[in-house]
Backbone bond lengths (Angstrom), bond angles and torsions (degrees), N, CA, C in turn:
res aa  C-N    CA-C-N  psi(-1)  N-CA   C-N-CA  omega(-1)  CA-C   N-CA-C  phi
1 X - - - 1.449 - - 1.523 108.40 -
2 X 1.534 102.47 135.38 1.862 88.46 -172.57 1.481 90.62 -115.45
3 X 1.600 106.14 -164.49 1.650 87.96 -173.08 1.794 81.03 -149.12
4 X 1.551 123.05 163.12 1.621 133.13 166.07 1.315 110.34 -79.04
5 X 1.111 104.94 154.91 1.499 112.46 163.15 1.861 118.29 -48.69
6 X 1.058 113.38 -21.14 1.556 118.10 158.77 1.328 123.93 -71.36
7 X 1.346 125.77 -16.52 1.296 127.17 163.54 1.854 97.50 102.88
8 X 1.407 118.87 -1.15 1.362 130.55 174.32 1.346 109.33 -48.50
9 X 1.452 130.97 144.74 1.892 122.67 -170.84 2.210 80.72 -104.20
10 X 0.946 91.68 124.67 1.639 106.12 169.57 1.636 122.63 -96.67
11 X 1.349 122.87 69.62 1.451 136.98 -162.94 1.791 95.48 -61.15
12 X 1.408 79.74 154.78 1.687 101.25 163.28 1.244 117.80 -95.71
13 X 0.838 111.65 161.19 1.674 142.08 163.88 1.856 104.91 -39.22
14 X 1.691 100.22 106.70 1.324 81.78 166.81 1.381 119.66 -146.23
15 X 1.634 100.46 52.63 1.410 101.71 176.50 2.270 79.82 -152.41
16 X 1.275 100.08 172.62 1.552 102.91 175.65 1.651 127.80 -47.28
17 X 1.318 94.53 -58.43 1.392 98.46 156.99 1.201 123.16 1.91
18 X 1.703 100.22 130.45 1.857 103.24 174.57 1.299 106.42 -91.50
19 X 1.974 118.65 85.49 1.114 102.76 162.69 1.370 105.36 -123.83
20 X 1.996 95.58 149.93 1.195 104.80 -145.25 2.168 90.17 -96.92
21 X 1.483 125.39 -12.61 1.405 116.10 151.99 1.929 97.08 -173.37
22 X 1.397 77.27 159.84 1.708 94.37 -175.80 1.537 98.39 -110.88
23 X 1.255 124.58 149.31 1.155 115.47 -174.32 2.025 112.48 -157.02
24 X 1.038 128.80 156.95 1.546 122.69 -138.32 1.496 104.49 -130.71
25 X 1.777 141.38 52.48 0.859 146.87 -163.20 1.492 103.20 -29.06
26 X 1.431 126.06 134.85 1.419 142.63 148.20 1.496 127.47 -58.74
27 X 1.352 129.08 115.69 1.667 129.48 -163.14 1.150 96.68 -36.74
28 X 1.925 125.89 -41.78 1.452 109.32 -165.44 1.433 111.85 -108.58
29 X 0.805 123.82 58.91 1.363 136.33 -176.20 2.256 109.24 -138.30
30 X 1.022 102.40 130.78 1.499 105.43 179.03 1.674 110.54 -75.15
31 X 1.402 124.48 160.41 1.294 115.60 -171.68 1.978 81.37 -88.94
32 X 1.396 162.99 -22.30 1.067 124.86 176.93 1.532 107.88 -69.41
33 X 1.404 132.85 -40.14 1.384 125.73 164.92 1.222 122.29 -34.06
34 X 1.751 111.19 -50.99 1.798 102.60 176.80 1.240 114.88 -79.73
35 X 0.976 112.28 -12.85 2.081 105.03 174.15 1.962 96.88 -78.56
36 X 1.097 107.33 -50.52 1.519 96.40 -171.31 1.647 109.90 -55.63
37 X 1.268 111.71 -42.73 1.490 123.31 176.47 1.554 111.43 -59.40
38 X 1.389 144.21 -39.37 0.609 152.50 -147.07 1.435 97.99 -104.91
39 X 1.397 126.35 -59.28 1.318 127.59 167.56 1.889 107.91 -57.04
40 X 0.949 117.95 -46.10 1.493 107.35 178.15 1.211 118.92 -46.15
41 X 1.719 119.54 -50.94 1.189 131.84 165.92 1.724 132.31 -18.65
42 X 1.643 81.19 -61.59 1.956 117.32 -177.06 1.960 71.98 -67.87
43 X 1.135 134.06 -108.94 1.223 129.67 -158.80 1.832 135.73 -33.69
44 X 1.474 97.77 2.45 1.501 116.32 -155.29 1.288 130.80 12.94
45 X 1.756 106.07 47.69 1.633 121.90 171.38 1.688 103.87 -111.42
46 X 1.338 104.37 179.22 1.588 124.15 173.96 1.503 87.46 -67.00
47 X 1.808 97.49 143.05 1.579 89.13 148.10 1.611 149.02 -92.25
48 X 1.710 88.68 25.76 1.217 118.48 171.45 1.794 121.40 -70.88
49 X 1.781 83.78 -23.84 1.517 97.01 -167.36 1.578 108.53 -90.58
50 X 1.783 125.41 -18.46 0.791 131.99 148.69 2.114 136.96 -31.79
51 X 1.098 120.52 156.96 1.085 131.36 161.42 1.567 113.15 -60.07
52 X 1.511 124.80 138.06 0.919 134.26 -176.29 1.725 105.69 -67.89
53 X 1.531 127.21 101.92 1.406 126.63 168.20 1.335 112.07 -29.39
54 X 0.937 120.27 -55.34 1.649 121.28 -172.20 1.287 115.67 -58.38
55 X 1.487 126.19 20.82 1.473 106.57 -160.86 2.036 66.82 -138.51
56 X 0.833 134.80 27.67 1.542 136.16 153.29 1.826 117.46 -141.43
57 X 1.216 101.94 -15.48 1.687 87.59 170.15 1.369 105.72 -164.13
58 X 1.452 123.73 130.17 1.860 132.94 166.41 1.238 116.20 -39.25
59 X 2.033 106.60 88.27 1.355 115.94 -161.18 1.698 116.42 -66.32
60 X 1.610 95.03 -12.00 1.440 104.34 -178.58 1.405 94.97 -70.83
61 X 0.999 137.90 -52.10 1.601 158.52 -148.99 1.634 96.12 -55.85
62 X 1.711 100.42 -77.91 1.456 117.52 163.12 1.567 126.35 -38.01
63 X 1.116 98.12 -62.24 1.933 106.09 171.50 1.795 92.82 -36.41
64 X 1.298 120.60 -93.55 1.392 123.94 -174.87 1.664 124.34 -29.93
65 X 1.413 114.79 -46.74 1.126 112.44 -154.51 2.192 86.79 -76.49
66 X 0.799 109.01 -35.09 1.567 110.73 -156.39 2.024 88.27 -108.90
67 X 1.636 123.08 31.77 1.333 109.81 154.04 1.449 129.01 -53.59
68 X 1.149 87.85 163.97 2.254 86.09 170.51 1.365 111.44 -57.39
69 X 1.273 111.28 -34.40 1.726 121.63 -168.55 1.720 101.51 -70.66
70 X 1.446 129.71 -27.77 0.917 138.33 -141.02 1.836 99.63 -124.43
71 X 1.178 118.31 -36.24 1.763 137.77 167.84 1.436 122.32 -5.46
72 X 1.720 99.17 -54.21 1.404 114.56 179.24 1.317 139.08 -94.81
73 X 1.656 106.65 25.04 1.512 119.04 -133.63 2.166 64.15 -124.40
74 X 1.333 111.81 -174.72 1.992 105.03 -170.16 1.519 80.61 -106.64
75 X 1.107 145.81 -1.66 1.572 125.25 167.77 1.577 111.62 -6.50
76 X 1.542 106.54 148.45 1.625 103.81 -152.88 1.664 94.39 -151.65
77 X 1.113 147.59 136.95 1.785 135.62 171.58 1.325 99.98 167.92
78 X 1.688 87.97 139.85 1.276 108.56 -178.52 1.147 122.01 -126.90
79 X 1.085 136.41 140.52 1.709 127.63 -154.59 1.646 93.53 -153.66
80 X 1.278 120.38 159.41 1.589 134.69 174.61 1.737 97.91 -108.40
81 X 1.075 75.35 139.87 1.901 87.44 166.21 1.523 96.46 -178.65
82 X 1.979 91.39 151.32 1.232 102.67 -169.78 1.367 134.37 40.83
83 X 1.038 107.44 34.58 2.141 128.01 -169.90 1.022 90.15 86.00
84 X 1.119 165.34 -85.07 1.130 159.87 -83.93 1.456 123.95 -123.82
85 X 1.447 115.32 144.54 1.822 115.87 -168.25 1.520 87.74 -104.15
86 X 1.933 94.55 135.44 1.240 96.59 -164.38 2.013 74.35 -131.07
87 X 1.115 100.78 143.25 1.612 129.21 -169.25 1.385 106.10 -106.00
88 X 0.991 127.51 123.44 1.776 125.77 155.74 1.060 119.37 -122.28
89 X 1.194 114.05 124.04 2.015 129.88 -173.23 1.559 84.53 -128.05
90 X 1.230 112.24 133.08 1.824 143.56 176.07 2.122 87.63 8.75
91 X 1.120 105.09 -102.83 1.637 105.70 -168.99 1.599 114.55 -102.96
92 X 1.468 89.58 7.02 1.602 90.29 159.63 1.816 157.61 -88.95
93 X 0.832 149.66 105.51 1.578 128.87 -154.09 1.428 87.12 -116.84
94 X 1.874 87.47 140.60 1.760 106.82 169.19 1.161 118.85 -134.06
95 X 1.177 119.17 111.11 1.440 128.52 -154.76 1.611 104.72 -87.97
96 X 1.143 139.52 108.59 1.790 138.93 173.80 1.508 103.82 -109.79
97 X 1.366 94.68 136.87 1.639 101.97 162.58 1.379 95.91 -99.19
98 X 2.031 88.74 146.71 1.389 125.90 -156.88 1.600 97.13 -81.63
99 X 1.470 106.26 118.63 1.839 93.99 173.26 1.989 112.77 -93.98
């Protein structure tokens, strides 16, 4: 198990599935932060070096729907960015490359 510079636990793969990382949003951290973090990861760049999130989904929108207050509720969405289908279940992110 390796971990980000955020101190995030970055799980493996543990079913067949091509997933390329699972990843464990932090209470203080926003869900566009953990998708960018999480996708940076899968890419092993800054997520500076990334595409601007906002130019694929209403980060205000996202920020809210997937708050800490909001985490434990079955909220479910899937969005592409940076190639990649990025999954959100309550405080979870699952990063898949797009076939």
């Amino acid at each position: 198990m390796a971990t980000d510079s955020h101190s995030n636990p970055i799980h493996a793969p543990l079913s067949e599935e091509p997933v390329a990382l699972r990843y464990s949003m932090d209470a203080d951290e926003t869900a566009c932060e953990a998708v960018c973090r999480a996708v940076a990861t899968v890419e092993d760049c800054s997520v500076l070096e990334l595409a601007p999130i906002g130019e694929v989904i209403d980060t205000d929108s996202l920020d809210a729907l997937f708050s800490p207050s909001h985490r434990d509720e079955r909220y479910h969405l899937t969005l592409r960015y940076a190639g990649y289908e990025v999954v959100l279940h309550g405080d979870e992110i699952t990063v898949l490359p797009v076939s």
